[in-house]
Every structure is written in structure tokens, then in C-alpha cells.
C-alpha positions in Angstrom: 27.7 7.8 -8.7 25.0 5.5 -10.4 25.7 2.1 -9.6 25.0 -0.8 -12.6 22.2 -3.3 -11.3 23.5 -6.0 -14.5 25.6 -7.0 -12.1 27.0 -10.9 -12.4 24.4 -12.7 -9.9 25.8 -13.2 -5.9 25.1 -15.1 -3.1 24.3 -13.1 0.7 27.6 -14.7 1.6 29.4 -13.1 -0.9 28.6 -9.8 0.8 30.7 -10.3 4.2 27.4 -10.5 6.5 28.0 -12.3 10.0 27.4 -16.4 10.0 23.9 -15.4 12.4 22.7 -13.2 9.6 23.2 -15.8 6.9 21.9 -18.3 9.0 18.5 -16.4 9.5 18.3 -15.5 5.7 18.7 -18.9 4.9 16.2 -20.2 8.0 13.6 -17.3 6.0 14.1 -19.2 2.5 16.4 -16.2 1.2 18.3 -17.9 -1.7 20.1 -14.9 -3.1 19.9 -10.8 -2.8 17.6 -8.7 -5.1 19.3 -6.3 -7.0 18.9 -3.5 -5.0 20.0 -5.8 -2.0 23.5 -6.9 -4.2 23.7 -3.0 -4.8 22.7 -1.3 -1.7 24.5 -3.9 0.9 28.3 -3.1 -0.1 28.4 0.5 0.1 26.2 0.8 3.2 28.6 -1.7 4.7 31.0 0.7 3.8 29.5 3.6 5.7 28.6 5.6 2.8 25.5 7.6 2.0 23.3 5.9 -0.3 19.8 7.2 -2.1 18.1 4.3 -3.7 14.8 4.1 -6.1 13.3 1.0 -6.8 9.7 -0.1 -7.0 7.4 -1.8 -4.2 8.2 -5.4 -3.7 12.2 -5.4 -4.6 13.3 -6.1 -1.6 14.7 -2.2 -0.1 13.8 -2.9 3.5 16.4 -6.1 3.6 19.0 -3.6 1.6 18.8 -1.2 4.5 18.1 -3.6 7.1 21.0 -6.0 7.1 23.7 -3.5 6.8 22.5 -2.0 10.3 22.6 -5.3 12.0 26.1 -5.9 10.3 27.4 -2.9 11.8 25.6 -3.2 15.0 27.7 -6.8 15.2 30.6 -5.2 14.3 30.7 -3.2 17.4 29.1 -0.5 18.6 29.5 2.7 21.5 26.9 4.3 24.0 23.6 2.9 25.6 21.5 4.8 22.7 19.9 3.2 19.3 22.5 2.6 16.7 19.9 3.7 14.1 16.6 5.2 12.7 14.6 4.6 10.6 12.2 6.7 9.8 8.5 5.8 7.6 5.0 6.9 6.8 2.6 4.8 8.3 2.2 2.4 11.5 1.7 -0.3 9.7 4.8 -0.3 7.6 6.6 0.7 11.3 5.7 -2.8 12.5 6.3 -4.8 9.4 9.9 -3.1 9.1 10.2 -3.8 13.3 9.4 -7.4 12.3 12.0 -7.7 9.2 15.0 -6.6 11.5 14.1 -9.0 14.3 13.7 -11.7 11.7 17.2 -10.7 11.1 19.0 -10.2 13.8 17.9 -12.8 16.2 20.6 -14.5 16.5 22.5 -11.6 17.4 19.8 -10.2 19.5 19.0 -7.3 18.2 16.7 -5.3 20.2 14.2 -3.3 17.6 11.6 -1.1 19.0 8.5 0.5 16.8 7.4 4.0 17.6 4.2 5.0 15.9 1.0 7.2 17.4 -2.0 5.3 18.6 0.3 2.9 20.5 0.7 3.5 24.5 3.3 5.9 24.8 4.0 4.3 28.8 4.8 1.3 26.7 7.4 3.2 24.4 9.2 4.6 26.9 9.7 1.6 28.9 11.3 -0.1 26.5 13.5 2.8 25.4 14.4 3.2 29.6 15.6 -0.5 29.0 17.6 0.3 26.0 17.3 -0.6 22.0 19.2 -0.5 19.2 17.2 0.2 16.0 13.7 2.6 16.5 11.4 2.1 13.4 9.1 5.4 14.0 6.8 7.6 12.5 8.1 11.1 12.0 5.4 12.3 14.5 5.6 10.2 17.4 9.4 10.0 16.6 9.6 14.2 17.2 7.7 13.6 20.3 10.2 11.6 22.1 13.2 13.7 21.1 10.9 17.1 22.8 10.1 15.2 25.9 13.8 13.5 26.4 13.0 10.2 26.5 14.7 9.2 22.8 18.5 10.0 23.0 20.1 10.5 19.5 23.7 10.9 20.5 25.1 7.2 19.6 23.1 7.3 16.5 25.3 6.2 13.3 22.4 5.6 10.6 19.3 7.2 9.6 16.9 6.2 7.2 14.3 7.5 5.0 12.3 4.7 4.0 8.9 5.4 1.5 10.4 9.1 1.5 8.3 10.3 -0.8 5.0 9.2 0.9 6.5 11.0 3.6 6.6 14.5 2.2 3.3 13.4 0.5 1.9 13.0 4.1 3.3 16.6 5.0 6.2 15.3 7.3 9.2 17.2 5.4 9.6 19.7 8.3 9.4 17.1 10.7 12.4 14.9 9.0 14.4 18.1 8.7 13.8 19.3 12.1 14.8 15.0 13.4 17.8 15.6 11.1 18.8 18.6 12.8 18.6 16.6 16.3 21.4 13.6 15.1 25.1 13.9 15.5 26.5 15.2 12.3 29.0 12.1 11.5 26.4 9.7 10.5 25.5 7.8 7.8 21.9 8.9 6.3 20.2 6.5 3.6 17.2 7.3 1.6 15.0 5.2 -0.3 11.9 5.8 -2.1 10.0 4.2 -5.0 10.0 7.6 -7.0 12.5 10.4 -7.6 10.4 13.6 -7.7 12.4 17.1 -7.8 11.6 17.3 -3.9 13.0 13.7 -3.2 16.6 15.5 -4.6 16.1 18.5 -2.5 15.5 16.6 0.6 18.7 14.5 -0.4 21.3 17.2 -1.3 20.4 19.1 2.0 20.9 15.7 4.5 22.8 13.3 2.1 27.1 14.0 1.8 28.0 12.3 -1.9 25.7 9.3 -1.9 26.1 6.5 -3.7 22.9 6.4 -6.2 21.2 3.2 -7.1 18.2 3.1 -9.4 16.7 -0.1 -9.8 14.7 -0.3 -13.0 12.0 -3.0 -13.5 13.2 -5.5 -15.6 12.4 -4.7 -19.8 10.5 -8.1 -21.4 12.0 -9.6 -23.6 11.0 -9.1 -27.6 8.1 -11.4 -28.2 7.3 -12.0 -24.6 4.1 -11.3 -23.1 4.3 -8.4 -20.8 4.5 -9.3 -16.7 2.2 -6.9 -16.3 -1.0 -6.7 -18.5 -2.4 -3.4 -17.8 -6.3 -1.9 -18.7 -8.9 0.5 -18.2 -12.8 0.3 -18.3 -14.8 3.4 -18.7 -17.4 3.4 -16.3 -20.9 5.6 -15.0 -20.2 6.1 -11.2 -23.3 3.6 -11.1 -22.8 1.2 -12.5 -19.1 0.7 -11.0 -20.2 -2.4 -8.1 -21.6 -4.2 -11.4 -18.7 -3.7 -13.9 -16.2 -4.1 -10.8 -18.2 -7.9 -10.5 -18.6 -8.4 -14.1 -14.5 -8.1 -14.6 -13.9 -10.4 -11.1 -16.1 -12.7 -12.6 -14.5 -12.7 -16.1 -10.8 -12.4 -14.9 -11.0 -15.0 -12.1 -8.3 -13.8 -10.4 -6.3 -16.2 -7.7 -5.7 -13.2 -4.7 -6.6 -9.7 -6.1 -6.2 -5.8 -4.3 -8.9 -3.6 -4.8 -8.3 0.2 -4.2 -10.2 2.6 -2.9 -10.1 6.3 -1.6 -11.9 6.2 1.4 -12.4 4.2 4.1 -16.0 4.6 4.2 -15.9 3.4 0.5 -13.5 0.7 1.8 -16.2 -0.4 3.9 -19.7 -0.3 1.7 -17.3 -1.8 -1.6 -16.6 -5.1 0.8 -20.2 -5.6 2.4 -21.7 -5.3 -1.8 -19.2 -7.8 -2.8 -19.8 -10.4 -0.1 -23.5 -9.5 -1.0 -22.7 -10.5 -4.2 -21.2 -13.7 -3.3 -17.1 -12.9 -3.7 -15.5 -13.6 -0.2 -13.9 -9.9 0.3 -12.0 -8.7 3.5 -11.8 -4.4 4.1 -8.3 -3.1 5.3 -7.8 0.7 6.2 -6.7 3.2 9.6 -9.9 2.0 11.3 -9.1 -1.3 12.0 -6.8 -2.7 15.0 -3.3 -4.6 14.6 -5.5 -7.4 15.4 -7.6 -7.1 12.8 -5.5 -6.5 10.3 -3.6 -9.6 11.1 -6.5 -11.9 10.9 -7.5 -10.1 7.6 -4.1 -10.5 6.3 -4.1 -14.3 7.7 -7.4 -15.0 5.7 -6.2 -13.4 2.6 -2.5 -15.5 2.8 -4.2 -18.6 4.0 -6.9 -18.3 0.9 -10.4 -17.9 3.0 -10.4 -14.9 1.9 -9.5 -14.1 -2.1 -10.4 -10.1 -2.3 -8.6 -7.3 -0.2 -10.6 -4.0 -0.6 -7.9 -1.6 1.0 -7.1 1.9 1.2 -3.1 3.1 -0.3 -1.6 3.9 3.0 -2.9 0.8 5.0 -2.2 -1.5 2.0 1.6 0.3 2.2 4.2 -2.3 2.9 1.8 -5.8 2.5 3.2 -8.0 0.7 0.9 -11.1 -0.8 3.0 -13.8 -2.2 -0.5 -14.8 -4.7 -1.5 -11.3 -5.8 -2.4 -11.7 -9.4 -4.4 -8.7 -9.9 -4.7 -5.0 -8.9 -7.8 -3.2 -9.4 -8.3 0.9 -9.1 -12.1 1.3 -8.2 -11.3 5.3 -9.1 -8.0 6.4 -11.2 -5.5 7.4 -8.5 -5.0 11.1 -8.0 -1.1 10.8 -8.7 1.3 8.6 -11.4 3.1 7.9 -8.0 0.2 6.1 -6.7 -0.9 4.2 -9.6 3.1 3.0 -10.0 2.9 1.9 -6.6 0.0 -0.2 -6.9 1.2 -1.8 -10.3 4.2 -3.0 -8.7 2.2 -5.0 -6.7 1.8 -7.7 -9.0 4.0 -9.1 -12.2 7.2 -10.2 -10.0 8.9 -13.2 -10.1 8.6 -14.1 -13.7 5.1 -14.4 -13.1 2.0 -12.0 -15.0 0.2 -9.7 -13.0 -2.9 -7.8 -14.0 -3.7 -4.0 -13.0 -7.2 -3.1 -14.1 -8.7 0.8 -14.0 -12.2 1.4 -13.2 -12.4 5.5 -14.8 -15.4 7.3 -14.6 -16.1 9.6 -18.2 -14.7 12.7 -16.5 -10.9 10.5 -15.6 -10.3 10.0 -18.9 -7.9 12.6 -19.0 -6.3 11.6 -15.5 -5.7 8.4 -17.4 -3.6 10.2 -20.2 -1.8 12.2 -17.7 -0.5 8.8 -16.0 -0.1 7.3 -19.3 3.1 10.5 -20.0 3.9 9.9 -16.7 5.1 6.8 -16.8 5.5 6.1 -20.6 3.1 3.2 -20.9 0.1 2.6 -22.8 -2.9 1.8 -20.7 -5.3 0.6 -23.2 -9.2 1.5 -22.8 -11.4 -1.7 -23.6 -15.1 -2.6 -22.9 -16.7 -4.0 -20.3 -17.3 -7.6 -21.0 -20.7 -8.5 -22.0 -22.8 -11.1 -20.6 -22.0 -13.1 -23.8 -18.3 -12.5 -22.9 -19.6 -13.7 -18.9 -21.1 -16.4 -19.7 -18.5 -17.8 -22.1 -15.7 -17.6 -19.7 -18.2 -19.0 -17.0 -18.3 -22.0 -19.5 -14.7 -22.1 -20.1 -14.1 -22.7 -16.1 -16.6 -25.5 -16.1 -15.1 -27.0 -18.7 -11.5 -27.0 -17.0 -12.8 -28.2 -13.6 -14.4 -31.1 -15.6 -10.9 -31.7 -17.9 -9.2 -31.7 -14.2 -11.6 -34.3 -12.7 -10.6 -36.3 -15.6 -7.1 -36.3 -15.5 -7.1 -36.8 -11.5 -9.8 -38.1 -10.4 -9.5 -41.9 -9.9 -12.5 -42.6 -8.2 -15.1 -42.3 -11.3 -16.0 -45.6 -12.0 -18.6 -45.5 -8.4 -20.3 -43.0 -11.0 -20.4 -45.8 -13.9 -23.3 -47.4 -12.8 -25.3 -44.1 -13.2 -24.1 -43.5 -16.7 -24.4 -47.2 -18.0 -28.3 -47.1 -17.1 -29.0 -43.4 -18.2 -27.3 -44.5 -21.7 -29.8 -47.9 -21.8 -32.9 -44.9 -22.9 -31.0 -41.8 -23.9 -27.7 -40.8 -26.1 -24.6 -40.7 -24.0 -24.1 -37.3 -25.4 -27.4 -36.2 -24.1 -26.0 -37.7 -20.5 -23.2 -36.0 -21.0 -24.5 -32.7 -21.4 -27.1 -32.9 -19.1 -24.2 -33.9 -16.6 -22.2 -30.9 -17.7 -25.1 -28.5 -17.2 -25.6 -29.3 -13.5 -21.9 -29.1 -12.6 -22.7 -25.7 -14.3 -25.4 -24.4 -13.1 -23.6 -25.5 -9.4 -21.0 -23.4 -9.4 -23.3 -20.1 -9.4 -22.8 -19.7 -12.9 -26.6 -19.7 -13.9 -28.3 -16.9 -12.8 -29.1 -13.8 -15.6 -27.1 -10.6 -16.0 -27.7 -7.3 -17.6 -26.0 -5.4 -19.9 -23.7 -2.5 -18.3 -24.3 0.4 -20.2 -21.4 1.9 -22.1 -20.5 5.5 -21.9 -17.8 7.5 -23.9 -14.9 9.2 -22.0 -15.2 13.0 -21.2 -12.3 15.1 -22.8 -12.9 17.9 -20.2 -12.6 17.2 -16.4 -15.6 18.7 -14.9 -15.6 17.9 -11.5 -18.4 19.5 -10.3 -21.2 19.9 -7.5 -24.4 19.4 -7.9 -24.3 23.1 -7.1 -21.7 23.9 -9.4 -19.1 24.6 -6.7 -15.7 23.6 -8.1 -14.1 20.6 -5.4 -10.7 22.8 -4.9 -7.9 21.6 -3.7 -7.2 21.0 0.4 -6.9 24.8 2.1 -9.4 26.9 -0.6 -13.5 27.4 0.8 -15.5 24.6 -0.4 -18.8 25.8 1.0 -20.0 25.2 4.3 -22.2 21.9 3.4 -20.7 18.8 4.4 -19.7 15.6 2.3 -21.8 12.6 3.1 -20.0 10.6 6.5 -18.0 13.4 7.7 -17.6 15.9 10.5 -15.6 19.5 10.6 -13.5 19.8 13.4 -12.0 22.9 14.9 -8.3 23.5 15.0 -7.0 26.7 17.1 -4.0 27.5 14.7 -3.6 29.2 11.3 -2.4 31.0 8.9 -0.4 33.4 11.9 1.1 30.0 13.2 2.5 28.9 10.2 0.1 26.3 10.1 -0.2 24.3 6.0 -2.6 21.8 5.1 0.2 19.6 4.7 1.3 20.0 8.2 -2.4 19.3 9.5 -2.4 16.3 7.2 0.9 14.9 8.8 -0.3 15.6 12.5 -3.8 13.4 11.8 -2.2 10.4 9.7 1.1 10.5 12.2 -1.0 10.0 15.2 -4.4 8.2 13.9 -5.6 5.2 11.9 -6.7 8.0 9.2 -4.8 8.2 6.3 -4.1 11.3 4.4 -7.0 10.2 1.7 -9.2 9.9 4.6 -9.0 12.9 5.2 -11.4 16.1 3.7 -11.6 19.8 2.9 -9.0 21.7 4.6 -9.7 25.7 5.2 -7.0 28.0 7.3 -7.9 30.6 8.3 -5.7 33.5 10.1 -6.3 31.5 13.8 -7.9 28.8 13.2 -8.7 26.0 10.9 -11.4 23.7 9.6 -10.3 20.2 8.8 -12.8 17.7 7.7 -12.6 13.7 8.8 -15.0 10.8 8.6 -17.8 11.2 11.6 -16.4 7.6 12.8 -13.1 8.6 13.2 -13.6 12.2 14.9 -13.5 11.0 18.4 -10.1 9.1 17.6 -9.0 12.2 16.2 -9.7 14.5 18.5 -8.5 12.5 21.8 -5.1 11.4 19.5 -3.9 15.2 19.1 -5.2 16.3 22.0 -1.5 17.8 23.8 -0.1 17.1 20.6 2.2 19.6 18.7 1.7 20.6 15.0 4.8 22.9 13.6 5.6 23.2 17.5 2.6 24.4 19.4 0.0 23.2 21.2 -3.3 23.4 19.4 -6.6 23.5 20.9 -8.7 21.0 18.7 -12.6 20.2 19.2 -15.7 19.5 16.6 -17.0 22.8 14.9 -20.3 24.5 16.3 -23.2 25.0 14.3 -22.2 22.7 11.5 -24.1 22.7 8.5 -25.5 19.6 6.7 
């Protein structure tokens, strides 16, 4: 069953939630549900099945949320959780934690997240005490149900939220073998921003005749401007930190994303743009809760008007602001590139997403172009005619805005009148505009960034000529720049998958799965590369953990080769 989201508009109330739950949406500044709220609520209410697509930003965590806290209120039997909900990443763990207790707090709702790198002691206090909603990561959520300590036997909903970063992450035998652990009368629900063939498979082995809801992003109107203007600069890898200024500059965005693939890359990107003058905050695994919250709380508050993140730890944040995405590299996957579009355009309001491709992703360009059935047109970097124009045009507009609010001029009259007694008032007047110009950093010179053509071929090559293969084929034994090789007692005889190594580090680390390097398994062992910074964190994180089941012995890799 596909469910129509042109549905005549309702209010929250018109979906039978409790008084509390209204009166917390309300207290939030909730007006009235998204659509895939207005479709999602009734049937879940209902205790069906449900697998819903929609993109980042609409709203699914409320559509799953509020139904569990309905049916919690409802009534509910045994001491255990009432529901799971299973993600990817810590963070979006804790912002989903946060949603339901926004929710249900006047019906006190006890919500509990369960993610690796937290104190476990901590966990199983609280679980001792009794919750009823666990937002975990598959991981750490496996680990309790092994040691005892998370009882699934009251359970009457799980859900798959961001499913298919989950199987991207290498968790799909950890969901199944979760799924596998619940009572078989329960409601399962799983959402996900795409629909890939794997996203079906997972749901016709755990999903009984779900309702389907696909959420489409609204089509613009003929003759409208599109909500999202979208555009792609071809780029040599050296001259990116220029080009990626020269567009900042010329677009002038209000509160802008900038993605990268590494954290390491995270890191130099945000200390060249704060060399340059942009005030630019970093975001990725290596930073604590606390640090994340005070980047997010400069970026919302406006200190701060540049997030340089990584995809996973950027997962879930929503900035009310955001006017522009920007892809430092092309993303490896549609998926991703979808995701981070979907950032920005909502509301009514225009978003930018802007590509910075080097020659040789030209062609990964084209394949996201079929993939999603849009046109993502290549222009030119904008000269430093086209720079210093636009710097112009902003002077201009802070000048017409003085003018038309500014009602303290006339203590400036004096200065004017007596200038004007030996030179034109246009000649004032200019020389006036030029300082206000030069002031705002606008005068300094530029160079021309070099324009290249786009590659047809992809040749992503070595300096050696060693083809970069994919994660679990040799690479060589020399290292990429920043990282380490560490030692993993379990291969190919185990079972063991890149995928499943992947999983294990992201699950219980700040690392995300782009973090992470070369992967080679081999019939006992493996070789997993991360970035030098991290290996310690790695390395103390899985020690006594399980990947596929066993205990692996993990450690750095002798005689490593540089």
C-alpha cells in the first residue's frame, strides 16, 4: 500500500495524540505535521508496519517518535523498553534521545541513548532503573542483549531509522541478528532517505505488509525559480582552498556546510579558512559532545557562519539558516550527494548546493546527474572581475541600508558641508564610498584561478601507478599521509568482511566509515588503516569487543612501512 502525501492539510490534534503531547508540540512552536508526519502518525498509531522514504529535514524522527509515546500512554505491560530504535551514528542517538524527551515530558517518558564511547557503568545503571524507549547504535545495542543487561521481552516497536546509512556502515548482520532477539508480535518501522534494492530486502525479511509512504520533494511550480539552485566548478586539487574562497566570497552565503572526506581534511580546510579571514568551525568523530555543542551553538547563534564537517558527524543537524551546501570533493555515492542537498531549499526558501570536482570527477558528476535525474550544470570559477563586482555590489547595499535606517546621519553633515566648500560632492561621495570599501576587506588583489577541462576517463592513480582499489584488495604496503595500520586477529576463516570491520570501528569510535582507510583480509588476520590520531581511541574502544561474534585481538602492525 502507497499512501498519497496530497493529503487536505491537518492539525497534530486531528491525529488523536494525548493533550501532554499537543501541549509539548505546541510549547516547541509545532504548528502542523509534515507530510510524512500526517502520513506516518495514523497507521503507526494503528499498530501497523510502516517503511517510509523521505529526504533529510522532513520531519521522520517526530513521525516515528510520537506514535511510541502515544502508545506508551496508552498503556503498556512489563518493566522492559516499550521500544527501539535503532541508528548509525552517536550523534544522531542523542539528538533522537533529545526529540522524544522533548516529547514526552509531560508524560515522563524515560528515554535512554546507547551508543560506544559512552561509559557502559553509566548505561547499565539506568537500564537497572528501568526505561522505556533505547535510542542505540546497532553495536553497543548487540552488546547489551550478549551480556543480559537489555531485556527485549516487552518490546512492541522497533525502528530502523537512516537504514540505509546503516547497511552502508556494515551493520546489516547486526540488525538481523537484534531482530532475531525481539518477540515476534511487534511492530517494526523503517525509514530511510533512499530505497536501494537492499533497503527492500532488509524490509520483506523483518517487515509483515507495511504500509509504504514515499514522500517526494515538492515539484516547483512552472516559472518558479528552483528551491534548490544546484552547480559544479571544475577544479585542480590546488587550487581548491582558493576557488573554495573565491565562491564564499562571491556567494556570501548566510550559514553554509562545507563537506569533506576526512577528518584530517576537516581539520587543515577550517584552520586555511580562518587563515583567510572566514570565521569557520570543524565538526567530525574526533571531537567530544561538548564540543560539538559549543560548535553547534556558535554556528546557530551566528559567531560562527562556516561548518566544515564530515557526512556522518553532520548526520542528523539541523541548521534553521543553512543557505548553502558545498562538496569540497564530489561524494562517492548519489546517496550522499542527495543527502547533503536536502540540507538546504526547505521551507519555501532557496538553497544553494555547490560542487568542487577535480578533472578526473567529471564523470562521478554524470553518474549522480542519472542518478537522481537532475542537471547539475558545470560553470566557471568566478573571476576577480566577477569578485570584485559583487564585492562592490555588497558595499553598495550596506550603504542603501544605512540610508533607509539610519537616523542618526546628520552628526556626519557637518563633515560633508565643509568637504563640499573645496571639492564636488560627487568627489566626497565617492571618496566616502571607497573607504567604507576598502573597510570591509574588500581591497586586497587576487589572482586568477587557473581553468582546467574535465577528464572524460577516471584515472585515479598513484604517483606509482598503483590503482586505489576498493576497501579489502592490496594497495601496497606504503601508507597514506596521517594514518597508521593496525592489526586485527580475524579473517577471511572467521567470516570477517570489510563491511563488518567498518561497522565495529564507526559503532564504537568517533571514526566514521570515511575516516576510515585500506582494508586487506587476509585468511587470519587483517590490516585496517585509521588516522594516526585516532589509533589509540581505536584500539582501547574494541579492545573485548566482538566483530561477527568473537573476540578479536587488535594492536598497531609491526614494521610498518612509510
Amino acid at each position: 500500500m502507497t499512501t498519497d502525501a496530497t493529503a487536505e492539510p491537518v492539525t497534530f490534534a486531528d491525529l488523536e495524540l494525548a493533550p501532554e503531547i499537543l501541549r509539548a508540540l505546541s510549547g516547541l512552536g509545532y504548528e502542523e505535521p509534515t507530510p510524512i508526519q500526517r502520513e506516518a502518525i495514523p497507521p503507526l498509531l494503528a499498530g501497523h508496519d510502516l517503511l517510509g522514504q523521505a529526504a533529510t529535514g522532513t520531519g521522520k524522527t517526530a513521525a516515528f517518535a510520537l506514535p511510541i509515546i502515544e502508545r506508551i500512554h496508552r498503556g503498556r505491560e512489563g518493566k522492559g523498553p516499550a521500544a527501539l530504535v535503532l541508528v548509525p551514528t552517536r550523534e544522531l542517538a542523542i539528538q533522537v534521545s533529545e526529540a522524544v524527551h522533548r516529547y514526552g515530558t509531560d508524560l515522563g517518558v524515560r528515554v535512554l541513548p546507547v551508543y560506544g564511547g559512552q561509559p557502559i557503568g553509566r548505561q547499565l545503571r539506568a537500564l537497572e532503573r528501568g526505561v522505556d524507549v533505547v535510542v542505540a547504535t546497532p553495536g553497543r545495542a548487540l552488546d547489551h542483549i550478549s551480556r543480559g543487561t537489555l531485556r527485549l521481552d516487552d518490546l512492541r516497536t522497533v525502528v530502523l531509522d537512516e537504514a540505509d546509512e546503516m547497511l552502508d556502515m556494515g551493520f546489516s548482520e547486526d540488525i538481523d541478528t537484534i531482530l532475531e532477539n525481539v518477540p515476534e508480535e511487534r511492530q517494526t518501522v523503517l525509514f530511510s532517505a533512499t530505497m536501494p534494492s537492499r533497503i527492500d530486502a532488509m524490509a520483506r525479511r523483518h517487515l509483515r505488509e507495511p504500509v509504504r509512504v514515499e514522500i517526494e520533494r515538492e515539484a516547483t511550480a512552472p516559472g518558479e525559480a528552483p528551491r534548490v539552485r544546484e552547480s559544479a566548478y571544475i577544479v585542480a586539487r590546488g587550487q581548491k582552498p582558493a576557488a573554495l574562497g573565491r565562491v564564499l566570497d562571491v556567494e556570501s552565503p548566510d550559514a553554509a556546510i562545507v563537506f569533506c572526506r576526512t577528518r584530517d581534511q576537516v581539520d587543515t580546510l577550517t584552520e586555511t579558512l580562518n587563515g583567510r579571514g572566514y570565521r569557520a568551525e570543524a565538526l567530525h568523530g574526533g571531537l567530544s559532545q561538548e564540543q560539538r555543542d559549543r560548535v553547534m551553538g556558535r554556528l546557530r547563534g551566528g559567531t560562527a557562519d562556516l561548518l566544515v564537517a564530515t557526512d556522518v558527524a553532520a548526520r542528523g543537524i539541523d541548521v534553521e539558516h543553512l543557505t548553502h551546501v558545498i562538496n569540497y570533493d564530489v561524494p562517492s555515492a548519489s546517496e550522499s550527494y542527495v543527502h547533503r542537498s536536502g540540507r538546504v531549499g526547505r521551507a519555501g526558501r532557496e538553497g544553494v548546493a555547490i560542487t568542487l570536482a577535480e578533472p578526473r570527477e567529471h564523470r562521478m558528476l554524470k553518474s549522480i546527474e542519472r542518478a537522481t535525474g537532475r542537471s547539475i550544470p558545470v560553470e566557471k570559477v568566478p573571476s576577480v572581475a566577477d569578485l570584485r563586482a559583487r564585492r562592490l555590489e555588497l558595499t553598495r547595499a550596506s550603504l542603501q541600508e544605512s540610508l533607509i535606517e539610519d537616523e542618526d546621519l546628520d552628526r556626519f553633515r557637518v563633515v560633508v558641508e565643509t568637504l563640499s566648500d573645496e571639492f564636488d560632492v560627487m568627489d566626497v561621495a565617492l571618496a566616502a564610498v571607497k573607504l567604507a570599501h576598502e573597510s570591509s576587506g574588500a581591497a586586497f588583489d587576487e589572482e586568477e584561478i587557473p581553468e582546467v577541462a574535465p577528464r572524460d576517463r577516471d584515472r585515479d592513480r598513484d604517483r606509482g601507478g598503483r590503482d586505489r582499489g576498493p576497501r579489502g584488495r592490496k594497495g601496497g604496503n606504503r601508507l597514506s599521509p596521517g594514518m597508521t595500520r593496525l592489526f586485527v586477529g580475524a579473517g577471511r576463516s572467521t567470516g570477517i568482511r570489510p563491511q563488518d570491520l567498518v561497522g565495529a570501528i564507526a559503532g564504537e569510535t568517533r571514526l566514521s566509515g570515511r575516516d576510515i582507510g585500506s582494508i586487506e583480509i587476509a585468511d587470519r588476520f587483517s590490516l585496517v588503516e585509521v588516522p594516526e590520531n585516532a589509533a589509540e581511541d581505536v584500539i582501547r574502544s574494541l579492545r573485548g569487543a566482538s566483530i561477527k561474534g568473537r573476540k578479536a585481538h587488535i594492536r598497531r602492525e609491526r614494521d610498518q612501512v612509510r
